[in-house]
N, C-alpha and C positions, 0 to 999 in steps of 0.2 A: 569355152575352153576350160573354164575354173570346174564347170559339172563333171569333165572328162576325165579330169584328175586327181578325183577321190579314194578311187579304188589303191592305186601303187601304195599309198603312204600309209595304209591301214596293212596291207598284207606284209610289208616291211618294219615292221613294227612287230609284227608277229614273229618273225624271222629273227628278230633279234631277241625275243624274249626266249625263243625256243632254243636258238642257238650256245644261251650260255647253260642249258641242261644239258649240253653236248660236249660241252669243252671243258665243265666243270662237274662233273657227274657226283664228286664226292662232296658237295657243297650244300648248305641245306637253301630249301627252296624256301619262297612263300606260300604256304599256307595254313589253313586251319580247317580242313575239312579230313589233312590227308588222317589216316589213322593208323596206329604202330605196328609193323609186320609180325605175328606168329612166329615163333619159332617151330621147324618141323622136328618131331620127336627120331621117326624115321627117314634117312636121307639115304638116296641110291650110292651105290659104290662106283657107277661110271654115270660120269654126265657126258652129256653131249655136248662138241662144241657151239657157240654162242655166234651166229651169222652178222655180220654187217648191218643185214639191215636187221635183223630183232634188235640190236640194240639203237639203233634210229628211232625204233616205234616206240621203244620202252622210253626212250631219252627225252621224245617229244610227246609221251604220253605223261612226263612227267612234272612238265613244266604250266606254268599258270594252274596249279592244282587248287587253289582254293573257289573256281568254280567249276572242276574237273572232275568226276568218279570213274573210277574202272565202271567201264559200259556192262552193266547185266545182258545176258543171252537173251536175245527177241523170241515171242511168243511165237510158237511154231502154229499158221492158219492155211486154209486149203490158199487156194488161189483166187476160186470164186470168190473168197471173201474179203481180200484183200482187193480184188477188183472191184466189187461194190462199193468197199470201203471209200477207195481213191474215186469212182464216182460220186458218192455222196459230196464228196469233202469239194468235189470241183466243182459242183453244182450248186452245192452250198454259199459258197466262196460268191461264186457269179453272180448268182442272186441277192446273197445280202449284200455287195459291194455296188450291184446295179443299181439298189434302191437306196444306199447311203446317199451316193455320189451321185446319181445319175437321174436326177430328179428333173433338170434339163436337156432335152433331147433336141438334136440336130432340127432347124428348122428350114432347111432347105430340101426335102424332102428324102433324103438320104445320102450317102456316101458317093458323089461322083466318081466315073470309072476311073479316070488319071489318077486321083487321090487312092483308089483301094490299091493299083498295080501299084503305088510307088509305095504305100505301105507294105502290099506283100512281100516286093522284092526287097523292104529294110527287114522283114522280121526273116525272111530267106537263110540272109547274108548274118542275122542274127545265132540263129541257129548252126550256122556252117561256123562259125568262131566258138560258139559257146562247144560246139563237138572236136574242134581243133583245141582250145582249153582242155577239155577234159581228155581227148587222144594223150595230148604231150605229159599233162598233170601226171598219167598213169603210167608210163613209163617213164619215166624218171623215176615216179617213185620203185617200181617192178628194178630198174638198175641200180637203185642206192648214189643216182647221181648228186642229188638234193645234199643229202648225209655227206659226201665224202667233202662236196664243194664248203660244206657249213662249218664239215670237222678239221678242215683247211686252213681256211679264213672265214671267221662268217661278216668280216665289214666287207668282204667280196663280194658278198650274194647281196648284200644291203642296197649296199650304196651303189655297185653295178647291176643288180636288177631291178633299183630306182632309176637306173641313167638310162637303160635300155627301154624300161618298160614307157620310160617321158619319151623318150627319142624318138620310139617306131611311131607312139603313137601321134607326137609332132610332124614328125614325116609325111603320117599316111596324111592327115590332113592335109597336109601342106602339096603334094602330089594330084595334078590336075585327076579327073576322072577317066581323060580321055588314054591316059598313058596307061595301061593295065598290068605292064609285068612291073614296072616299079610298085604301082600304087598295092598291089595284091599282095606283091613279094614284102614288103614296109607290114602291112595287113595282116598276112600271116606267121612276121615276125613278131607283132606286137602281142596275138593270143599263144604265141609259144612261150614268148616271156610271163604272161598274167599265168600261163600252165606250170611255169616254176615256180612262180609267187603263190600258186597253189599246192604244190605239192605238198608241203608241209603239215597237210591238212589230213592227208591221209592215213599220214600214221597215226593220228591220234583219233580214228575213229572207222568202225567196220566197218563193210562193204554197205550191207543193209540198211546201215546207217543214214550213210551217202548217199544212197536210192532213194530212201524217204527224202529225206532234202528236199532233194532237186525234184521230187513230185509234188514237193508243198509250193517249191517256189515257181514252174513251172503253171500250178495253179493259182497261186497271185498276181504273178507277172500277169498270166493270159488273162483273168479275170480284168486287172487295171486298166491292162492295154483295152479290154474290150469297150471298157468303162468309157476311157478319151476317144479313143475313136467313133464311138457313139455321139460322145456328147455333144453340146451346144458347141459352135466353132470359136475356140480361143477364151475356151471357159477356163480352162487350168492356166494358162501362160502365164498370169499374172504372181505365178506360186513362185516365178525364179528365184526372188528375194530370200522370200521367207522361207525357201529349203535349203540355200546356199548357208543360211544363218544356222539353219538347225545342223547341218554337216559339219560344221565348226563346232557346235557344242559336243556332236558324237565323237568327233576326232578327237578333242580332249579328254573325254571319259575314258577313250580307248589308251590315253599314255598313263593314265589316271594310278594303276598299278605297279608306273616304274618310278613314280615319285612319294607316293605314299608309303608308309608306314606297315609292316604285317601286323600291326597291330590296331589298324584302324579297320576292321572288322567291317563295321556297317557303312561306312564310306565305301568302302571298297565294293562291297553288294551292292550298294545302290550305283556309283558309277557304272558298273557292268549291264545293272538295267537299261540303263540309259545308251550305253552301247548295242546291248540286244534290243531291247523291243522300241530304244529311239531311233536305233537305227531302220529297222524296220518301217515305222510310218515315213523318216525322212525320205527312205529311197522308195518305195510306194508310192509316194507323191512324188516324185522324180518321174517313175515311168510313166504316171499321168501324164506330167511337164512333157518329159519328151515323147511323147506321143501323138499329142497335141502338135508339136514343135515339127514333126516329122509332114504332119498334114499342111502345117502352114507353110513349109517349105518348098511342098509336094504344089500347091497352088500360086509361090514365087516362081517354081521350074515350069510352069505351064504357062506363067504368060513370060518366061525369058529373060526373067529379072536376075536368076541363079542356073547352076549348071546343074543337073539331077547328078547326085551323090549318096547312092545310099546305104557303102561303104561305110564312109562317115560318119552317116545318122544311125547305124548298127553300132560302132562302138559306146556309143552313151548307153546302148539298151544291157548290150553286155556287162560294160559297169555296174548296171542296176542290179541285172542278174546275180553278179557275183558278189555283192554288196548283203543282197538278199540270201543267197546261198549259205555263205557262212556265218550267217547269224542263224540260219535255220538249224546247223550242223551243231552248233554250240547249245542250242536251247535243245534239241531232243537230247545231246549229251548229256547235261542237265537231269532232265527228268529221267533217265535210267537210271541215271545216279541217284536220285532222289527215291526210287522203288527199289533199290536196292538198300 
């Protein structure tokens, strides 16, 4: 249960930092990268008015700016190229992660069939959440729901879409397998909520952006996953320990910026490493862990010992995903910033 519930308290966290660029717009931020606006010589005689949501995007592009840059325009490439691209990068991926990790191979001469259906049908159900995530993510943001509820109250959004997002996901658990409109109904309340705890995300970063993302993480996950599933049986399990520890170190570095100092410059860079790219190996080795976890489960439900649930055993994966997602979204932010 402790693995499931990493995700809420990191996207809440975020919601409240973004939220006081919204309520306090004339206030100065923290940072030290932003750098002083131009003034225009010539200025039009009619402006246009200024929508709901442009000032949402601007308000939450404004906020955590000292590891933030206005995103430079993407290289405009055919398509062939970009498709090659994304294959190299998945193939790459697979391979060097196969021969890191993956030095011990299944010795039972491969994946029995009960094991691969009960895997297929968790990454299924994985997938049907993570497109329910991003459905909901987009409309909300497309409605300016996010923004109005933030420009509101934002201990609303906090502290109620921490209660929601623990509740559905307590529920679905807690909801036998056999009962389906509750346990789905719980199910696809809880990725509607992780879809608002994302929204936020949106404004601060293009479409293109977001694409790349979820193609980098898409090819991590699947590379990991392929890794555990291959591997020697109940080789990774023993990692629960020492990821639960490292989640704790990430989640600290991640408030890191609302206790510190703007003037602790290099503290501040280096915690946010520790947020991006520790975060990154921590949940990494998570979707090893549950992966792994998902097989042994998948071999408790066949001889009777458990009830097949793989419902359940999806939401750890989607955590992982989303964990992984936005750390990917932040580091390409990054380096556009950085070429710019």
């Amino acid at each position: 249960m402790a693995f499931s519930m990493r995700q809420p308290f990191r996207l809440t966290s975020t919601l409240g930092i973004a939220s006081k660029a919204i309520l306090k717009p004339t206030t100065p931020i923290r940072a030290f990268h932003s750098s002083k606006p131009a003034a225009n010589f010539f200025t039009s005689r009619t402006t246009a008015p200024v929508s709901t949501l442009a000032k949402a995007r601007n308000a939450f592009r404004s906020s955590r700016t000292y590891m933030q840059q206005p995103v430079a325009p993407a290289n405009n490439g055919t398509l062939l190229q970009k498709l090659a691209v994304g294959g190299a990068m998945v193939g790459g991926t697979l391979i060097a992660i196969n021969l890191v990790f993956n030095r011990e191979t299944r010795e039972d001469g491969g994946m029995p069939p009960f094991e691969r259906a009960y895997l297929n049908d968790t990454f299924m159900h994985t997938g049907l959440g993570i497109g329910i995530i991003g459905l909901s993510a987009r409309a909300m943001f497309q409605s300016g729901f996010t923004y109005r509820l933030m420009a509101t109250n934002p201990w609303v959004v906090m502290i109620g879409g921490l209660a929601l997002s623990i509740g559905t996901m307590m529920g679905t658990r807690a909801v036998e397998p056999t009962n389906y409109i509750p346990k789905y109904g719980l199910w696809a309340a809880f990725n509607v909520t992780q879809g608002a705890l994302l929204a936020p995300l949106l404004f601060m970063a293009p479409p293109a952006l977001i694409a790349r993302a979820g193609l980098y993480t898409l090819a991590m996950m699947g590379s990991i996953a392929f890794v555990g599933a291959t591997a020697k049986q109940e080789k990774y399990l023993y990692l629960g320990g020492p990821l639960l520890a490292g989640v704790a170190i990430v989640a600290v570095s991640g408030f890191a910026p609302l206790v510190l100092p703007a003037t602790a410059i290099r503290t501040l860079a280096f915690t946010e490493n520790i947020w991006l790219y520790g975060g990154l190996a921590v949940f990494g080795g998570f979707t090893l862990y549950d992966v792994q976890k998902i097989l042994m489960h998948a071999r408790l439900a066949e001889q009777g010992r458990i009830a097949k649930d793989p419902v359940n055993e999806s939401i750890s994966l989607e955590l992982d995903f989303l964990n992984i997602f936005i750390r990917m979204v932040q580091i390409l932010m990054m380096q556009q910033g950085r070429r710019k």
